[in-house]
N, C-alpha and C positions, 0 to 999 in steps of 0.2 A: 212470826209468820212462818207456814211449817211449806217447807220448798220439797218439790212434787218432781221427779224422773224422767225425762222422756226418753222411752225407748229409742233404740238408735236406727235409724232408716234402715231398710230392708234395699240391697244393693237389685239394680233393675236384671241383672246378669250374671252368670256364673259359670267359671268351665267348666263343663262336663269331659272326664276323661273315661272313655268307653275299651274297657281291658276283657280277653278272653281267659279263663281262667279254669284251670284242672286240662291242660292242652295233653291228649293222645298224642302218637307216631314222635315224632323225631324233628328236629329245629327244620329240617330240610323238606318233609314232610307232615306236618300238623294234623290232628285229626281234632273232630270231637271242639269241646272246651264250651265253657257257659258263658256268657257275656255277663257285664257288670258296670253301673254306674257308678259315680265316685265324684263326690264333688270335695274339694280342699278349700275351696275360694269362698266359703258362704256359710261361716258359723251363725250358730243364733238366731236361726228358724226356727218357726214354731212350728209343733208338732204336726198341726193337720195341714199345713203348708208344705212341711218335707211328704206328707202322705197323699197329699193331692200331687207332689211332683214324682213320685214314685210312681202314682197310676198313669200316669199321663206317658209317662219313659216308658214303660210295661217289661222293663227288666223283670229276672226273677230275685232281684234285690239290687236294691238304688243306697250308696253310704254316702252318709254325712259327715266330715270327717269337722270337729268342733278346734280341735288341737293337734297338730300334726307331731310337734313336736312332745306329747304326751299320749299320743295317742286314742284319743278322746274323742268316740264317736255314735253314730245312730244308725240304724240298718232299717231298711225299709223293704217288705216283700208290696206287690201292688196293690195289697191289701191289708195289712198290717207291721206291722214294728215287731223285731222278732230282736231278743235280748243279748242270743248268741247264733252265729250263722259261720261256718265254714269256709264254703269261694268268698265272700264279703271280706270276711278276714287275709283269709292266704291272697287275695287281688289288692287289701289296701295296704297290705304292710309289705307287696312286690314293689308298688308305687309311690310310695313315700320313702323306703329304700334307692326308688330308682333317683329322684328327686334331692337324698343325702339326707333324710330325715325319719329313716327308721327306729320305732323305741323299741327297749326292750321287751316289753310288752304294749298289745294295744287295748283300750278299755270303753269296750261296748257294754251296754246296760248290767249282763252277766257280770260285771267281772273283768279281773286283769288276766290277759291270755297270749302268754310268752312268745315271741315268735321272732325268728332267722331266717338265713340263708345258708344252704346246701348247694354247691354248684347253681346249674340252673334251677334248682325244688327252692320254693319259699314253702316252711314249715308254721302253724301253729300247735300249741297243747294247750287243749281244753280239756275241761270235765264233762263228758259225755251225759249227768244227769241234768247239765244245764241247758243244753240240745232241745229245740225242740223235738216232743214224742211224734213216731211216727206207728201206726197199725204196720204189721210187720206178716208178709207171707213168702216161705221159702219154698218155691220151685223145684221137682224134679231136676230139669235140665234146664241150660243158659237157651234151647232154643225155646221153647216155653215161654222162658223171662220175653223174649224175641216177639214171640206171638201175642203179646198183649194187644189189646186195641185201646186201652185207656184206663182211668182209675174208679174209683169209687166217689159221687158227689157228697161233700160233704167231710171228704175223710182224708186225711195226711198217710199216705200208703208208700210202703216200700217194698219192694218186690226184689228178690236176690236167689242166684239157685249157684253154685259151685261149676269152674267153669276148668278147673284141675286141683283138687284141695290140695295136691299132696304140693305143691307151689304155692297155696293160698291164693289163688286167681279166683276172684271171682264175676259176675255178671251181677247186674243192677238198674233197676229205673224206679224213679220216684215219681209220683201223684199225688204232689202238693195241693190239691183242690181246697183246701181250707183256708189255704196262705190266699187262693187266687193266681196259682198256675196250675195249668192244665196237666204241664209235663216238665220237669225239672233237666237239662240236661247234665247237670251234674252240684252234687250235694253234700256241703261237707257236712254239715251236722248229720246226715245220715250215716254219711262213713264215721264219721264218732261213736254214734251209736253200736254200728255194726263191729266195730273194730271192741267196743265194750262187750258186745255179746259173744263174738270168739275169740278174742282174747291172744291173738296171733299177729304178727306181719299179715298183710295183706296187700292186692294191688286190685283195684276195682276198675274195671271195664264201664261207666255209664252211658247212657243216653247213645248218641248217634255214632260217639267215640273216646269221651274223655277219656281219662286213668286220674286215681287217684290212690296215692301212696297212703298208705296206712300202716301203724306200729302202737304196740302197746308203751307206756310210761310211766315213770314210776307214781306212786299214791294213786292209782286206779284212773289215772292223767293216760290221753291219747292224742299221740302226735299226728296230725295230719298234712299233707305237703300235694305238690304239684306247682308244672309252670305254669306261667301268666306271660300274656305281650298284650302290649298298646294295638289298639282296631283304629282310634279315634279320639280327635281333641277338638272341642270345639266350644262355639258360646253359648250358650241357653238362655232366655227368655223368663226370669221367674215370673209364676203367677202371684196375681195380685192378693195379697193377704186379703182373707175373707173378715 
């Protein structure tokens, strides 16, 4: 007699820990930062359950974190599953840190993607070819990047113009429209990217204020960092498996 599995109940609840993340200004003053979901509590969802709970959140990326202590996870935009992502990373390995359970690397679909602490910067290095692509247009001037009114439908758009090279400052906003956001207010897989194309130190200005730290690394690797703080901890409601 051949004995049959039953998957394990799907818990009715889960915390959600709601973190800001690539935070501008200064501990005393805050600017900017992108929010971020993160759930620890709820391995072993199925895919289009963690993707119907990402839409429903409408973050610009909701983690699932499977193994904390390996670092074993799923990234969800409100539209899709994305292999490697930036704030997801530098927000889940702030918090699982904060919690005593940082790995040395953590391992989303891409890949295992090294990552610490720096004072107050949580740092990852990734390979920017595993990034999602973005269509890429370079601006005259940061006020330009300024005067956008929106992106392209259809199209993952990044938009950068030099805002002091001889510092590497620069200006930035992203038009995820393919992911399913509108306007990103801050992006690490962009700053991968962009950090891969020039090849420099950098500090990126995004969205309404973030900063995001960027450095070249060795084997064609680029480190990316910024802080994170806790917004909110709360219960959630999962939906019912379809």
């Amino acid at each position: 007699m051949s004995e049959t599995t039953t998957p394990a109940a799907l818990p009715e609840t889960a915390t959600l820990h709601v973190l800001s993340v690539f935070l501008g200004g200064d501990a005393s003053s805050p600017t900017g930062g992108n929010a971020l979901g993160v759930f620890l509590d709820a391995p072993g969802l199925p895919t289009a359950l963690r993707q119907r709970i990402a839409a429903d959140l409408g973050y610009s990326e909701t983690v699932f974190v499977e193994d904390g202590a390996t670092g074993r996870l799923h990234i969800h935009t409100p539209a899709v599953e994305l292999p490697l992502a930036g704030h997801p990373l530098v927000g889940t390995s702030w918090l699982l840190g904060r919690n005593g359970l940082r790995p040395a690397a953590l391992l989303p679909p891409a890949g295992p993607v090294p990552t610490w602490a720096e004072g107050d910067l949580t740092w990852i290095r990734a390979d920017p070819g595993a990034a999602p692509e973005f269509a890429v247009r370079q601006l005259p001037s940061a006020a330009e990047v300024d005067a956008l009114e929106g992106g392209e439908d259809g199209v993952n758009l990044r938009v950068w113009a030099w805002e002091d090279e001889a510092r590497g400052r620069v200006r930035v906003r992203v038009f995820p429209r393919a992911m399913g956001i509108e306007e990103d207010e801050a992006t690490g897989a962009a700053a991968l990217r962009l950090g891969a194309q020039l090849g420099r130190p950098l500090t990126i200005r995004q969205g309404a204020g973030s900063r995001i730290e960027v450095r070249p690394a060795p084997d064609g690797l680029i480190d990316v960092g910024g802080r994170t703080v806790a917004l909110e901890e709360r219960a959630y409601r999962l939906p019912v498996a379809a």
